[in-house]
C-alpha positions in Angstrom: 0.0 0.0 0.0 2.8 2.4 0.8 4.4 1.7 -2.3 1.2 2.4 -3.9 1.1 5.9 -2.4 -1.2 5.4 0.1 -0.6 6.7 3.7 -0.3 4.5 6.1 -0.5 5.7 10.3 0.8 3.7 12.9 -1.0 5.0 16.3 1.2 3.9 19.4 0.0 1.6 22.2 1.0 0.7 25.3 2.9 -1.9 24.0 5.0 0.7 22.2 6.7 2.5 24.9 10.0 2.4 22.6 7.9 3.4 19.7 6.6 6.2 21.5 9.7 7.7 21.7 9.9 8.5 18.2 6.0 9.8 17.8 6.0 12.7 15.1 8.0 10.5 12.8 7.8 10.6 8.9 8.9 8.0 6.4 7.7 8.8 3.5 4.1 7.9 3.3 4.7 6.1 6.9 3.8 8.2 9.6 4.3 7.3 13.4 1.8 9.0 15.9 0.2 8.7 19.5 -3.1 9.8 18.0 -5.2 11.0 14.7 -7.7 13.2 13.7 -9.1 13.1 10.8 -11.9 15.1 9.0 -14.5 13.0 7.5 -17.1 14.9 5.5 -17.2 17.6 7.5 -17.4 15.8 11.0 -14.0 15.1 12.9 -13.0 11.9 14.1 -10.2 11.3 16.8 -8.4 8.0 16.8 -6.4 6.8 19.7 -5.1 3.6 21.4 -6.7 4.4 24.5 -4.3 3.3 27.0 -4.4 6.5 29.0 -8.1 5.1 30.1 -6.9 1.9 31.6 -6.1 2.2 35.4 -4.1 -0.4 35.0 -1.2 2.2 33.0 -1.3 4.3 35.5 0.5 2.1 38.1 4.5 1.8 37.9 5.9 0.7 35.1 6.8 -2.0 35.7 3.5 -3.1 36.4 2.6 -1.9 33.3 5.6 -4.1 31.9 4.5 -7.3 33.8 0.8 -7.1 32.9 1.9 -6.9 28.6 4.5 -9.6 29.7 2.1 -11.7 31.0 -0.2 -10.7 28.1 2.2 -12.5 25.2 3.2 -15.2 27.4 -0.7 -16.2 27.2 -1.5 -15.8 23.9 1.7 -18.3 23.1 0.4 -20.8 25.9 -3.4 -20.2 24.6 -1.6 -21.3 20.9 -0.2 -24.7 22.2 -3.4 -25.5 24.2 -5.5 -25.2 21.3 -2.6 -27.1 19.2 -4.1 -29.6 21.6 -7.5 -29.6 21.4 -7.2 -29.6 17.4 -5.6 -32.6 17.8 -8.4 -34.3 19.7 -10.9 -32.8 17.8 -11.9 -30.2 20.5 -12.8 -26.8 19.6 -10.4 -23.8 19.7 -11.2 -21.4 23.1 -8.8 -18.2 24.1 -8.1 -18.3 27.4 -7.3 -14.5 27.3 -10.6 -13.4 26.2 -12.6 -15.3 28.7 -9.7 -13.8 31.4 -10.6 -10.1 30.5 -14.4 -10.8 29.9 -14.6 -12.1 33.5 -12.9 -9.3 35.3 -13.2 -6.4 33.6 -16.8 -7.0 33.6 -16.8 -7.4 37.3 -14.7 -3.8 37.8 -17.3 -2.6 35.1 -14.2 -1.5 33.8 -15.0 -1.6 29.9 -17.9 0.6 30.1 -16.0 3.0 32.4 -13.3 3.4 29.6 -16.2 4.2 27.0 -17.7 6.5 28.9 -14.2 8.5 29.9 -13.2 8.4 26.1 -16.6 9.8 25.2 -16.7 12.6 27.6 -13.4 13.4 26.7 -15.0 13.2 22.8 -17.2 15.6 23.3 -15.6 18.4 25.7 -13.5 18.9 22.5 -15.8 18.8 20.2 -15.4 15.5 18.5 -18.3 13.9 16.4 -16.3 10.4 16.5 -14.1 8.5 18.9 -11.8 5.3 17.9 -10.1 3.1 20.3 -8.6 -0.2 20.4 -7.3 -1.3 23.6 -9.9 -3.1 25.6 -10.2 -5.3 22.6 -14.0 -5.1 22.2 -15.1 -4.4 19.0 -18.5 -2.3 19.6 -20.3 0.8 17.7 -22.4 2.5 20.0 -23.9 6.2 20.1 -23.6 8.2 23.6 -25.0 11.9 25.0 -24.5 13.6 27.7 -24.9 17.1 29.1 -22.6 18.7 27.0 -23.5 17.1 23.8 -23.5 13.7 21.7 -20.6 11.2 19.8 -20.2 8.2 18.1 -17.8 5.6 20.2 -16.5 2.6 17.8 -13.8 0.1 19.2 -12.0 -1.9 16.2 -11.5 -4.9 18.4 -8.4 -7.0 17.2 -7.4 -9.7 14.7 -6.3 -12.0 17.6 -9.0 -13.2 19.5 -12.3 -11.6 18.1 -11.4 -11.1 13.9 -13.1 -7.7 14.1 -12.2 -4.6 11.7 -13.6 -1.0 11.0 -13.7 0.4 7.7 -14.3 3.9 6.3 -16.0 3.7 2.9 -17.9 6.0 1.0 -19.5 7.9 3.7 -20.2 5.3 6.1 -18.8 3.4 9.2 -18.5 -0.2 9.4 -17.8 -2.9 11.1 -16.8 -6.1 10.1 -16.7 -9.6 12.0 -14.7 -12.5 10.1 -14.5 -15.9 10.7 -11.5 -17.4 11.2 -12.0 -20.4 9.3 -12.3 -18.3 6.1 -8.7 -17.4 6.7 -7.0 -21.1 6.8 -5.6 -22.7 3.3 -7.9 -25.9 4.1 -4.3 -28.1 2.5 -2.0 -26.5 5.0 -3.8 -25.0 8.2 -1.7 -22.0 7.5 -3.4 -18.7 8.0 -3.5 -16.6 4.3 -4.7 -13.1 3.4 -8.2 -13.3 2.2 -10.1 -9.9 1.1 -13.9 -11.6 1.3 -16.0 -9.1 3.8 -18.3 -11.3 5.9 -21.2 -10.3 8.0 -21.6 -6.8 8.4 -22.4 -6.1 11.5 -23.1 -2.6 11.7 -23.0 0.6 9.7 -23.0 3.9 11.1 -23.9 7.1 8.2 
């Protein structure tokens, strides 16, 4: 794509503490930032990680370090277990997601980080608001006192196979399933550009 001319952002995380360092950076049509803002026919969208929402980022570093430590380390051990269960004919599960769907729903911590992005949306003025982060891919209108926005989280490609897309004049969002992405001869993941169940469209 960049070859093509298109421009490509790359929106730090809080996996990208290094990266970070560098925010501001050009490469050519490559450009390395902590957030976006982009103005989409007439209405502006900001796009963020959203790691500046999670109490969890806001203990010592280290922490911080541990808990994206820990992260990987279960997302290679969720890998051999479901090795496993392919083996004996189980089906896959991701140990991650049912981790963070039990807690953070208990600390009501997912809708807390919504409602703090959105707030933030629309005391400056912002008609949409894009995070990743939390991992749960949602589109979802909100108002308060001060005024309204449009909330969208692109979930991931990991565990839930969720994307948003821009495309003439509408919002989307897209869930895949992960079967349609495996060569059925080698059980090797490959690039395939079929769009399945739209989910949602916001005009």
């Amino acid at each position: 794509m960049m070859a093509n001319g298109t421009d490509i952002y790359y929106l730090t995380g809080n996996h990208d503490e290094v990266i970070r360092k560098i925010s501001g950076l050009q490469l050519g049509p490559l450009f390395v930032r902590d957030k976006l803002v982009l103005d989409l026919n007439g209405e502006k969208c900001w796009i963020f990680h959203g790691d500046i929402f999670d109490i969890t980022m806001k203990q010592t570093k280290w922490v911080a370090k541990l808990g994206g430590k820990g992260y990987d380390l279960l997302i290679l051990f969720n890998r051999v277990v479901n090795w496993m269960l392919e083996k004996l004919g189980r089906s896959k599960v991701s140990l991650s997601k049912r981790i963070k769907d039990s807690i953070k729903k208990a600390v009501r911590f997912i809708d807390d980080f919504e409602v703090a992005a959105m707030d933030l949306a629309i005391q400056n003025n912002y008609d949409y608001v894009i995070c990743g982060h939390i991992h749960q891919p949602k589109i979802r209108g909100y108002e308060n006192e001060e005024g309204t926005v449009i909330y969208m989280n692109s979930g991931d490609w990991v565990e839930n196979l969720t994307a948003l897309e821009f495309d003439e004049g509408e919002w989307s969002m897209y869930k895949y399933a992960e079967d349609d992405f495996l060569d059925k001869n080698s059980s090797v993941m490959v690039p395939i550009r079929k769009r399945l169940r739209n989910t949602a469209v916001i005009r």
